[in-house]
DOKEPA-487517 format. One record per atom (N, C-alpha, C, O): y, z, x; residue number from 1; residue in one letter; atom name. Coordinates in Angstrom, 2 decimals. Layout:
// DOKEPA-487517
{Y->Y	Z->Z	X->X	k->NUM	r->a	a->CA} $
...
// end
This chain:
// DOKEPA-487517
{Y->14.52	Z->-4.90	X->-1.31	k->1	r->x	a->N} $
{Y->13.27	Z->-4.39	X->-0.75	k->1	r->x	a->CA} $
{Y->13.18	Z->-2.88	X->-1.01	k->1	r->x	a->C} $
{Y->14.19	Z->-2.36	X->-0.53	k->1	r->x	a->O} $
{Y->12.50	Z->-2.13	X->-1.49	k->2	r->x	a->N} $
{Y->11.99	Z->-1.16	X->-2.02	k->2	r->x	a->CA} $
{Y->12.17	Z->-0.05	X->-0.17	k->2	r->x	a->C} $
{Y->12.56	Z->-0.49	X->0.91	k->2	r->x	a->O} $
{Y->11.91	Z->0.81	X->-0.37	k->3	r->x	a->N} $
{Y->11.90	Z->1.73	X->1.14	k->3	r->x	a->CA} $
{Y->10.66	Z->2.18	X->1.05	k->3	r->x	a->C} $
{Y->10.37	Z->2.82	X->2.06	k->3	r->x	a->O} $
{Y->9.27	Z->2.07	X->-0.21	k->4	r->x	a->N} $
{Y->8.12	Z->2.23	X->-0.03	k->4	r->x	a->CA} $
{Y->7.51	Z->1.45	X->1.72	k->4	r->x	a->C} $
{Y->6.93	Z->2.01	X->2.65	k->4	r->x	a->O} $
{Y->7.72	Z->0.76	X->1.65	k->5	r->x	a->N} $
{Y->7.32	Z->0.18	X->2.64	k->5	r->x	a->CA} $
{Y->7.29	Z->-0.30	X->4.21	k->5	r->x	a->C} $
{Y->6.41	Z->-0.74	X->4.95	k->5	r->x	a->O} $
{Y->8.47	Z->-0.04	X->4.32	k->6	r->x	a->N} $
{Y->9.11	Z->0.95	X->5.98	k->6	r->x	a->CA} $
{Y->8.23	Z->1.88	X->6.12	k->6	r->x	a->C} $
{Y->7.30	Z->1.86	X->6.93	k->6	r->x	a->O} $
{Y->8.56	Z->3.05	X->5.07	k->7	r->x	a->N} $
{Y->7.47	Z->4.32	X->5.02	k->7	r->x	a->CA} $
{Y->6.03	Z->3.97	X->5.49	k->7	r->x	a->C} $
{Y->5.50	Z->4.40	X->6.51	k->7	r->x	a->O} $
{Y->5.49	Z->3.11	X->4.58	k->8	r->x	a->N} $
{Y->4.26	Z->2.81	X->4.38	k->8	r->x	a->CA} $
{Y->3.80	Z->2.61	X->5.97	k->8	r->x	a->C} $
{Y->3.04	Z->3.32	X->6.62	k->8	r->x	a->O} $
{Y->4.59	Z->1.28	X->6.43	k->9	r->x	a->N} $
{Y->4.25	Z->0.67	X->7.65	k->9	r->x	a->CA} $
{Y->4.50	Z->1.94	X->9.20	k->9	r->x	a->C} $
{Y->4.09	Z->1.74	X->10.34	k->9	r->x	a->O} $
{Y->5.34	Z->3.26	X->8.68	k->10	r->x	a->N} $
{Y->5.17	Z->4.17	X->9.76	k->10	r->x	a->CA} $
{Y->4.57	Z->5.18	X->9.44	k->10	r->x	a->C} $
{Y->4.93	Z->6.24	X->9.95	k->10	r->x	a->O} $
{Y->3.77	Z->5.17	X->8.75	k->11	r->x	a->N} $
{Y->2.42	Z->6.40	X->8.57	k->11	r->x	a->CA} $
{Y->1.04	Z->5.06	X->8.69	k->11	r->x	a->C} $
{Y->-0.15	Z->5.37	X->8.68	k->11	r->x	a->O} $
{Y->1.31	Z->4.24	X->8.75	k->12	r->x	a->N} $
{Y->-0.02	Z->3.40	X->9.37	k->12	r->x	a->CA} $
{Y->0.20	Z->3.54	X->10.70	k->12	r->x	a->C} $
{Y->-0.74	Z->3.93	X->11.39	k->12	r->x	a->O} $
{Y->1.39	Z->3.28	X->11.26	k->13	r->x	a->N} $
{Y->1.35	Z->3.22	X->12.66	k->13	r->x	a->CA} $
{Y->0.69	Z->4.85	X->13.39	k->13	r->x	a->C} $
{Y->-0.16	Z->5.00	X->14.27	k->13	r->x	a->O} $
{Y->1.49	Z->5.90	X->12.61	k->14	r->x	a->N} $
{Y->0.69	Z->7.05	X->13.09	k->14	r->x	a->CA} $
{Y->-0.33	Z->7.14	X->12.63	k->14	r->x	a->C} $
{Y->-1.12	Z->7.45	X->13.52	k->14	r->x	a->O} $
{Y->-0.82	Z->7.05	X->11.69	k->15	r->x	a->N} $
{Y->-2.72	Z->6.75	X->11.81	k->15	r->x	a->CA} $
{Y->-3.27	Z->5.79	X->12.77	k->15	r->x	a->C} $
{Y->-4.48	Z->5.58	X->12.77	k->15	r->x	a->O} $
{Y->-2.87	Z->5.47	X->13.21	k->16	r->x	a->N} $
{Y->-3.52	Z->4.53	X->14.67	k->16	r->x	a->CA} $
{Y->-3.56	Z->5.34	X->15.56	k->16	r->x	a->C} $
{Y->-4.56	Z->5.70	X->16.20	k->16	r->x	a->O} $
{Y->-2.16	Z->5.79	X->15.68	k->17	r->x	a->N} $
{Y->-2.14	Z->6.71	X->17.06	k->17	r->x	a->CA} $
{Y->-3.03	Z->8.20	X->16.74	k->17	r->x	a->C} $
{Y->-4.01	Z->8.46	X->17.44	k->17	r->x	a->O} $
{Y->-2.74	Z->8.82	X->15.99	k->18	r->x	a->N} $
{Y->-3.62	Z->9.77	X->15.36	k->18	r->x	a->CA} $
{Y->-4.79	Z->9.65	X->15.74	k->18	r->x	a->C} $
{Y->-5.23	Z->10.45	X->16.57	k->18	r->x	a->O} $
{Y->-5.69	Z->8.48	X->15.17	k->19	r->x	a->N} $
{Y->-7.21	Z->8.17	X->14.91	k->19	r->x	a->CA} $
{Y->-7.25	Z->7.54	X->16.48	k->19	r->x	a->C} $
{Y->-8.30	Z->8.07	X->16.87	k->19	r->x	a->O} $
{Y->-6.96	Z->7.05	X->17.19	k->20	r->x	a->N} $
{Y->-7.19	Z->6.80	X->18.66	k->20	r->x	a->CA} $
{Y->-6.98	Z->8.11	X->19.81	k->20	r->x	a->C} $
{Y->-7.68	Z->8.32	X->20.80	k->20	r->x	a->O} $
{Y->-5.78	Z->8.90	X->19.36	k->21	r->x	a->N} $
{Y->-5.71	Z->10.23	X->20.25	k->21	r->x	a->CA} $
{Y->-6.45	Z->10.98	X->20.17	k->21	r->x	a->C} $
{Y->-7.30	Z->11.29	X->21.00	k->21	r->x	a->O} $
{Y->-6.16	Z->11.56	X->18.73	k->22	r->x	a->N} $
{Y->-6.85	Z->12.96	X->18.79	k->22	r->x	a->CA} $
{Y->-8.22	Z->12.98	X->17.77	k->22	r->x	a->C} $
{Y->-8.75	Z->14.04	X->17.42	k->22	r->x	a->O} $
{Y->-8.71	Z->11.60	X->17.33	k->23	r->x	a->N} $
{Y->-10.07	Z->11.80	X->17.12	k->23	r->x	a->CA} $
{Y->-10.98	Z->11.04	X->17.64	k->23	r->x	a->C} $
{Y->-12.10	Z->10.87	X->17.16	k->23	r->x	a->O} $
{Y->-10.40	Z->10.38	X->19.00	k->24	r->x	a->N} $
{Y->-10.92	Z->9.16	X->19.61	k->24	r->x	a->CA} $
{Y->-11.77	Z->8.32	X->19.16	k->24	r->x	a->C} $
{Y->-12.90	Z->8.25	X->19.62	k->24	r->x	a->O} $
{Y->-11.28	Z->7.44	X->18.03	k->25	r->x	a->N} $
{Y->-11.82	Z->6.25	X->17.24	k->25	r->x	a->CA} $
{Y->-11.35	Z->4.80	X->18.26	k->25	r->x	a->C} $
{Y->-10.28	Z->4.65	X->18.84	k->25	r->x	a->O} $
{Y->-12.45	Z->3.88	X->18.23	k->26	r->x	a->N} $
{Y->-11.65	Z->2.52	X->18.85	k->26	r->x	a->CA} $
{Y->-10.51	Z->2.04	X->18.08	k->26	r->x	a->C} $
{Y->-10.42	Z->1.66	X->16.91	k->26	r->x	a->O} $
{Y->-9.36	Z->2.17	X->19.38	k->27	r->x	a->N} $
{Y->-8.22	Z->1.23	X->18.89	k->27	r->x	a->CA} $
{Y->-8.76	Z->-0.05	X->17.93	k->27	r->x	a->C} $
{Y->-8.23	Z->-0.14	X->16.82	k->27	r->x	a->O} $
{Y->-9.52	Z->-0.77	X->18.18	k->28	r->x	a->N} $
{Y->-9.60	Z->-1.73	X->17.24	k->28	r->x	a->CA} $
{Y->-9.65	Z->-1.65	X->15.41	k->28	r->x	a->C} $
{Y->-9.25	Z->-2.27	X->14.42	k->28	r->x	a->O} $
{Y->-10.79	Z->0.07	X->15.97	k->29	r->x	a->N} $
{Y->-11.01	Z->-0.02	X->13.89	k->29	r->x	a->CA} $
{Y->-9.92	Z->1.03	X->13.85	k->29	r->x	a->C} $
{Y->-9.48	Z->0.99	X->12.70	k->29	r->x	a->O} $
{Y->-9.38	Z->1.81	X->14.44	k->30	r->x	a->N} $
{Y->-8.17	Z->2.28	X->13.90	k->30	r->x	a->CA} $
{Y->-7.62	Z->1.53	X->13.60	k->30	r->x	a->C} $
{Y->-7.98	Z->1.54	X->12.43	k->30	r->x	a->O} $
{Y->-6.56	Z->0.34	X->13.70	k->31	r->x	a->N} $
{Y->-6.53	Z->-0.66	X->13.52	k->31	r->x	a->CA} $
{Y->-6.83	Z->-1.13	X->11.94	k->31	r->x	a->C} $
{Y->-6.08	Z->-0.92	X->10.99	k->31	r->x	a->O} $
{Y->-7.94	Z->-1.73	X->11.91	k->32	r->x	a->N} $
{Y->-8.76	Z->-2.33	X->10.73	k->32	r->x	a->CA} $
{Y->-8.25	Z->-1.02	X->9.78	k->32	r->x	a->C} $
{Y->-7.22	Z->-1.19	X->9.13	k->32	r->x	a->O} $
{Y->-8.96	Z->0.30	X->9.69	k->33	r->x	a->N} $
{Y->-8.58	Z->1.13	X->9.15	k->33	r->x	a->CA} $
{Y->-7.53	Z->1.25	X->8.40	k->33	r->x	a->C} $
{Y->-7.48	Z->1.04	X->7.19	k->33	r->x	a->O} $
{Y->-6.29	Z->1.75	X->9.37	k->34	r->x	a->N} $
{Y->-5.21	Z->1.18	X->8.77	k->34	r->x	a->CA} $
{Y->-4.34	Z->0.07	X->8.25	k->34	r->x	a->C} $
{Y->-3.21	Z->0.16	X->7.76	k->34	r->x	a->O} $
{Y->-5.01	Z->-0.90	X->8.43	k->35	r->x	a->N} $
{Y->-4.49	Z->-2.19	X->7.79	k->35	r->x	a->CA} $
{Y->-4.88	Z->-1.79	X->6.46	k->35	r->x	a->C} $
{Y->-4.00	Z->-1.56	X->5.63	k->35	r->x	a->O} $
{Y->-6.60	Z->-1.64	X->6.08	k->36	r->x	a->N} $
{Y->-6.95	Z->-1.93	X->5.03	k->36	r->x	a->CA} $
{Y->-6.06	Z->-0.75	X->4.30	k->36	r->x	a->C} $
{Y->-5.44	Z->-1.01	X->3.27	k->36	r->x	a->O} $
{Y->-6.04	Z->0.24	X->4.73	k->37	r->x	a->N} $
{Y->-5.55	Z->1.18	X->3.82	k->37	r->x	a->CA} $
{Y->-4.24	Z->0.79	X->3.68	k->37	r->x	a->C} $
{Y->-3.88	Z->1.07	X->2.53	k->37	r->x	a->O} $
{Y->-2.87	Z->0.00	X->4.66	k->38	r->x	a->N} $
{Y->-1.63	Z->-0.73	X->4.37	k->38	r->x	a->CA} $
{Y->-1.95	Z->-1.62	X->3.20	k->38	r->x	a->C} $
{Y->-0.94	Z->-1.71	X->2.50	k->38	r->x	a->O} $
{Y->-2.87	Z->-2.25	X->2.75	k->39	r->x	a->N} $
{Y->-3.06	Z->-3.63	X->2.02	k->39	r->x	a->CA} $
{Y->-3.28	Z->-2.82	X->0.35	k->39	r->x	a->C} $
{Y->-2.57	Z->-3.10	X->-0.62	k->39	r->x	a->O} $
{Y->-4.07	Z->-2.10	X->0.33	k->40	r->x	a->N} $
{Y->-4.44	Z->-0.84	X->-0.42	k->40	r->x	a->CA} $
{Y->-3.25	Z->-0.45	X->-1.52	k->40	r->x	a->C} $
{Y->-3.14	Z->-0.54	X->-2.74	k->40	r->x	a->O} $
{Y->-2.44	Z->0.04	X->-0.41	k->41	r->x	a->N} $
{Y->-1.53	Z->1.17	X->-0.79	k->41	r->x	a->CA} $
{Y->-0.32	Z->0.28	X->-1.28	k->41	r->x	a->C} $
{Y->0.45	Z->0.55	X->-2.21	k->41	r->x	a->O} $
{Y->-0.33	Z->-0.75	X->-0.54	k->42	r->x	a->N} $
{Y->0.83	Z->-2.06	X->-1.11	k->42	r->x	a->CA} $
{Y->0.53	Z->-2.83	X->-1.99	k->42	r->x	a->C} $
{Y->1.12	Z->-3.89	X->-2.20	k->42	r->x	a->O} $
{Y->-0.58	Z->-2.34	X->-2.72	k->43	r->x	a->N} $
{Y->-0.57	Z->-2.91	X->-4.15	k->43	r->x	a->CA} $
{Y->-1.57	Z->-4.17	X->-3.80	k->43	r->x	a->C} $
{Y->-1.47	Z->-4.95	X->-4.75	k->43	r->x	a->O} $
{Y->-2.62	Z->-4.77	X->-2.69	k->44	r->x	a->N} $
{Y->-2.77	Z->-5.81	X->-2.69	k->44	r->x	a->CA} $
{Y->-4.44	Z->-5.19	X->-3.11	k->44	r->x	a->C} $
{Y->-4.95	Z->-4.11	X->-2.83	k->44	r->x	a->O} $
{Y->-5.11	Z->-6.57	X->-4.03	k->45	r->x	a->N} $
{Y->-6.44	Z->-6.24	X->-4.35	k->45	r->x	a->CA} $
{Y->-6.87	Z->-6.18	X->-3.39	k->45	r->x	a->C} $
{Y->-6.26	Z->-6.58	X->-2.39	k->45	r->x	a->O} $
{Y->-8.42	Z->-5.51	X->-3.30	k->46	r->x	a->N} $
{Y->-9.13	Z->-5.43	X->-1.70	k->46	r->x	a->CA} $
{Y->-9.75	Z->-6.65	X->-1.60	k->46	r->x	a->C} $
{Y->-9.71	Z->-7.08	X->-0.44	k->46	r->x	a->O} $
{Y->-10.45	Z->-7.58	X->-2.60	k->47	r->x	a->N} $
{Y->-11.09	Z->-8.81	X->-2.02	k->47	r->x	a->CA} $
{Y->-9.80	Z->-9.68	X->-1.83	k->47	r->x	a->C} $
{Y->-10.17	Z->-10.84	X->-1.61	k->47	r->x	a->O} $
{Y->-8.44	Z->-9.59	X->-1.82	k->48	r->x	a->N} $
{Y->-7.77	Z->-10.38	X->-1.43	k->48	r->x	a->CA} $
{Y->-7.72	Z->-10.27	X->0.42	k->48	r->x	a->C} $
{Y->-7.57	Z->-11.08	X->1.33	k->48	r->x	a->O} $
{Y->-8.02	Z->-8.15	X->0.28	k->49	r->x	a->N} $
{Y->-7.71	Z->-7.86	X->1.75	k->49	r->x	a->CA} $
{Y->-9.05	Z->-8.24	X->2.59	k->49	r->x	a->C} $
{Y->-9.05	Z->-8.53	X->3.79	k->49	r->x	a->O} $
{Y->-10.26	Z->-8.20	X->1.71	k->50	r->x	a->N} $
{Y->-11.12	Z->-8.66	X->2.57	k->50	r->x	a->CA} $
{Y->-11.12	Z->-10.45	X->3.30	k->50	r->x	a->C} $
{Y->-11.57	Z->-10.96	X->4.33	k->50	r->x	a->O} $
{Y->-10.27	Z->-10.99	X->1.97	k->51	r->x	a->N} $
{Y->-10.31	Z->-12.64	X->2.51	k->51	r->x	a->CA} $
{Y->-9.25	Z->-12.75	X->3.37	k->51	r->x	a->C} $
{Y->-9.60	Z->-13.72	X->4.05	k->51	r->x	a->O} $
{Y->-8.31	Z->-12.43	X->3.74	k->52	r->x	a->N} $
{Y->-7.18	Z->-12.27	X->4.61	k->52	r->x	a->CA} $
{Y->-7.82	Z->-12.23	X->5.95	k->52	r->x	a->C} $
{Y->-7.69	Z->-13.08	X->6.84	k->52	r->x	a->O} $
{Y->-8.80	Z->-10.75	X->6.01	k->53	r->x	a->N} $
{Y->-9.22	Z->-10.83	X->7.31	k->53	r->x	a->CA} $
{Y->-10.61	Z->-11.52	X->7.53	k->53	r->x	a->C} $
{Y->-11.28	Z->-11.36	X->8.55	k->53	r->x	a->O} $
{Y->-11.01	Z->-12.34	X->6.43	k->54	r->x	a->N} $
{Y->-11.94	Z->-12.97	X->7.37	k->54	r->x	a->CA} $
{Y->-11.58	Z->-14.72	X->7.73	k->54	r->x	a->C} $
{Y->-12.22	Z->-15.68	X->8.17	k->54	r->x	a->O} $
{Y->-10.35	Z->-14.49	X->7.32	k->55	r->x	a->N} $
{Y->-9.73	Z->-15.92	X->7.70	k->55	r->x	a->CA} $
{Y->-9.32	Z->-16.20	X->8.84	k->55	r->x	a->C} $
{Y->-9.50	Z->-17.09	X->9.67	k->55	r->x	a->O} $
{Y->-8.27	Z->-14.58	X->8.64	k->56	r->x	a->N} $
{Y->-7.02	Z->-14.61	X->10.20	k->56	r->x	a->CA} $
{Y->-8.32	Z->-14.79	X->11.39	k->56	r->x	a->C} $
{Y->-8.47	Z->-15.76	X->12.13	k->56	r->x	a->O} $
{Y->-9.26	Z->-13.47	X->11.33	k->57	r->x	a->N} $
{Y->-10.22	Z->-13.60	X->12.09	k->57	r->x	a->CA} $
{Y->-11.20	Z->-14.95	X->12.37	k->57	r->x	a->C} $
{Y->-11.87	Z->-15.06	X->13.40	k->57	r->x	a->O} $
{Y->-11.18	Z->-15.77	X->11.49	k->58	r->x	a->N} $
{Y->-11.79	Z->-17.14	X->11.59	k->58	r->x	a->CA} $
{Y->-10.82	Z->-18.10	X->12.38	k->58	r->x	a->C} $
{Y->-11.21	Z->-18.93	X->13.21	k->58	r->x	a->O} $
{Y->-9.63	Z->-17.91	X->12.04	k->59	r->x	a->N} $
{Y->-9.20	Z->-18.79	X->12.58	k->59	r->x	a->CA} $
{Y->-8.48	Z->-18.24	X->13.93	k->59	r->x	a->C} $
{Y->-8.29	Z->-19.33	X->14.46	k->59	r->x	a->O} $
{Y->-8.05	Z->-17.49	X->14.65	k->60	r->x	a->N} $
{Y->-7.78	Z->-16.65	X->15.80	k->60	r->x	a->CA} $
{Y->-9.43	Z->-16.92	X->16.51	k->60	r->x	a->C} $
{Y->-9.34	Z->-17.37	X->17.65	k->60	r->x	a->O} $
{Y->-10.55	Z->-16.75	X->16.14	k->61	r->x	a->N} $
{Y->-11.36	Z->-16.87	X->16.69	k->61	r->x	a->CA} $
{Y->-12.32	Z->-18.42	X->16.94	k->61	r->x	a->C} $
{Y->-13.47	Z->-18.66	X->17.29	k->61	r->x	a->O} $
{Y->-10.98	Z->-19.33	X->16.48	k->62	r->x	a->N} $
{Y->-12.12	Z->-20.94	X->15.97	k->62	r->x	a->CA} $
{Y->-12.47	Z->-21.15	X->17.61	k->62	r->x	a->C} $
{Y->-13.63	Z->-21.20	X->18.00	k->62	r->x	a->O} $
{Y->-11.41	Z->-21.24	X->18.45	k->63	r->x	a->N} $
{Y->-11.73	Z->-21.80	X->19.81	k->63	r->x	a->CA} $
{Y->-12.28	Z->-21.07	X->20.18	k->63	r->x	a->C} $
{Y->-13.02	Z->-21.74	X->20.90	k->63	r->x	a->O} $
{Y->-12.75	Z->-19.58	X->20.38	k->64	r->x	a->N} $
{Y->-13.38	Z->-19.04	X->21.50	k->64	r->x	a->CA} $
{Y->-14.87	Z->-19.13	X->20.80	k->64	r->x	a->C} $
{Y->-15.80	Z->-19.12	X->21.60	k->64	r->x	a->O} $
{Y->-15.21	Z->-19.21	X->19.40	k->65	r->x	a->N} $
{Y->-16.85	Z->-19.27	X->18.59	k->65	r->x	a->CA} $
{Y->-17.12	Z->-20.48	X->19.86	k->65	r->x	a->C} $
{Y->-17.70	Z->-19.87	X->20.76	k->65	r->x	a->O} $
{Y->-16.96	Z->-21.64	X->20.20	k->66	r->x	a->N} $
{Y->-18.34	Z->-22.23	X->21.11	k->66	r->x	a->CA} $
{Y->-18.22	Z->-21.83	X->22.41	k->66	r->x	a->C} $
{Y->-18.75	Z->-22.61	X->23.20	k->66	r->x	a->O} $
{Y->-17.47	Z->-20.47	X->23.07	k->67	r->x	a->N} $
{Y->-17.94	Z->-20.10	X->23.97	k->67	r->x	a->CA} $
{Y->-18.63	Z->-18.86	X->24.01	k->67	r->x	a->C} $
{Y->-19.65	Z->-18.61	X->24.66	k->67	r->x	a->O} $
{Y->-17.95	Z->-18.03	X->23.18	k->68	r->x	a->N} $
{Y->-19.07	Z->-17.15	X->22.51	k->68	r->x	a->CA} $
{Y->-20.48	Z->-17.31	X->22.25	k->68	r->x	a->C} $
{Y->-21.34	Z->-16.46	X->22.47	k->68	r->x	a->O} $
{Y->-20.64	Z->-18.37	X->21.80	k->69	r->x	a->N} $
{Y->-22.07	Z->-18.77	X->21.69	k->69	r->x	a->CA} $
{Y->-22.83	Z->-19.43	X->22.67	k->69	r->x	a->C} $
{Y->-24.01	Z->-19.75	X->22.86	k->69	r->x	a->O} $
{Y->-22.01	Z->-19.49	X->23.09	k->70	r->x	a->N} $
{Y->-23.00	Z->-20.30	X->24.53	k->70	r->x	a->CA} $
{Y->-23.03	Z->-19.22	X->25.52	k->70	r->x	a->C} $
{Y->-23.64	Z->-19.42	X->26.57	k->70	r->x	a->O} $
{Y->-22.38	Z->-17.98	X->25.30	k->71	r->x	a->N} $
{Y->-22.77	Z->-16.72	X->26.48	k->71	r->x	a->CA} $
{Y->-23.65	Z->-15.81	X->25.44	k->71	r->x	a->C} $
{Y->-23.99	Z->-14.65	X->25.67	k->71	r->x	a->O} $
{Y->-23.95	Z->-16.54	X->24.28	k->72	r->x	a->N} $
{Y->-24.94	Z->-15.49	X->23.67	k->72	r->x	a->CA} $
{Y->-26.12	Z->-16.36	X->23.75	k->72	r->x	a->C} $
{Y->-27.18	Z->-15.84	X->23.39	k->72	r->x	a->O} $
{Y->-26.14	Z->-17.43	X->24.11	k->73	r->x	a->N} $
{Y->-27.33	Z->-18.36	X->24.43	k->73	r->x	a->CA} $
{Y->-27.91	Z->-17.85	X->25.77	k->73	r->x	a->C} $
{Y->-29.05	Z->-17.44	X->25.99	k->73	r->x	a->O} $
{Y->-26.65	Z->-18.01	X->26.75	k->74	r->x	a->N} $
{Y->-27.41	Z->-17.58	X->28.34	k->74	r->x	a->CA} $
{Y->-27.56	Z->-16.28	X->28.24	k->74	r->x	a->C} $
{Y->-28.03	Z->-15.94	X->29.33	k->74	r->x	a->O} $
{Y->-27.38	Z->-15.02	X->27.33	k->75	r->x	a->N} $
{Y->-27.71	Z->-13.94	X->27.36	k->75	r->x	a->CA} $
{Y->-29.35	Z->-14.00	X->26.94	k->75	r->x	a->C} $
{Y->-30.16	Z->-13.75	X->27.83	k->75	r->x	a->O} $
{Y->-29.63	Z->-14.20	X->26.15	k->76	r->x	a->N} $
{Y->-31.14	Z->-14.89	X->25.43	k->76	r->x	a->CA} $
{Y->-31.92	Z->-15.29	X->26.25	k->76	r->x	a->C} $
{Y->-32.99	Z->-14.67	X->26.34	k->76	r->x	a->O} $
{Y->-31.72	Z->-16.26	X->26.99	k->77	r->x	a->N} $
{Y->-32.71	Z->-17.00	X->27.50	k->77	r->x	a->CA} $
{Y->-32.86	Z->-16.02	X->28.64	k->77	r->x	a->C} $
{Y->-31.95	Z->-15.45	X->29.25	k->77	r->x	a->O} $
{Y->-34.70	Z->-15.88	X->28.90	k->78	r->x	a->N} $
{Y->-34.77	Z->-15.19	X->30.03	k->78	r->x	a->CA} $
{Y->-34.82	Z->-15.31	X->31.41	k->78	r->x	a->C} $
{Y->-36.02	Z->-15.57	X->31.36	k->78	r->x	a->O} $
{Y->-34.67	Z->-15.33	X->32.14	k->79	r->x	a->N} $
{Y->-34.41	Z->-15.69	X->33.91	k->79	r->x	a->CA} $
{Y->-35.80	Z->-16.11	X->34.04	k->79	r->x	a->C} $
{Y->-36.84	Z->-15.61	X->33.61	k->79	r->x	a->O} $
{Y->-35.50	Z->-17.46	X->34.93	k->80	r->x	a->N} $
{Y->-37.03	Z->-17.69	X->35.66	k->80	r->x	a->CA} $
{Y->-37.43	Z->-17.26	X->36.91	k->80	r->x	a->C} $
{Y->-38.56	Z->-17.49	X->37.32	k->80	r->x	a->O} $
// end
């Protein structure tokens, strides 16, 4: 295993903390941020990095999509 990548994985971690402290970005896309730029920098194509996360995210999110949608239904509909 190469030591690029230890490295790699602890200057993402301080860009999280970085971009959440001291430029108060949401933890979440700090996050995203630095992933994409981990996926980037490790040699991986970006539409590979874009299909990665819309999978993990598809599938981490399969069970909660029909409740999600059904509180974006009763958000919609207006009170009688």
């Amino acid at each position: 295993m190469s030591i690029w990548l230890p490295i790699l994985v602890l200057l993402s971690i301080i860009l999280v903390v970085i971009s959440t402290v001291r430029w108060r970005l949401h933890p979440l896309l700090a996050l995203i941020f630095a992933s994409y730029l981990f996926g980037l920098l490790s040699g991986t194509k970006f539409p590979g990095i874009v299909k990665i996360t819309f999978v993990t995210s598809h599938d981490s999110l399969g069970f909660s999509s029909p409740i999600a949608k059904a509180l974006i239904v009763v958000q919609l509909v207006p009170d009688q």
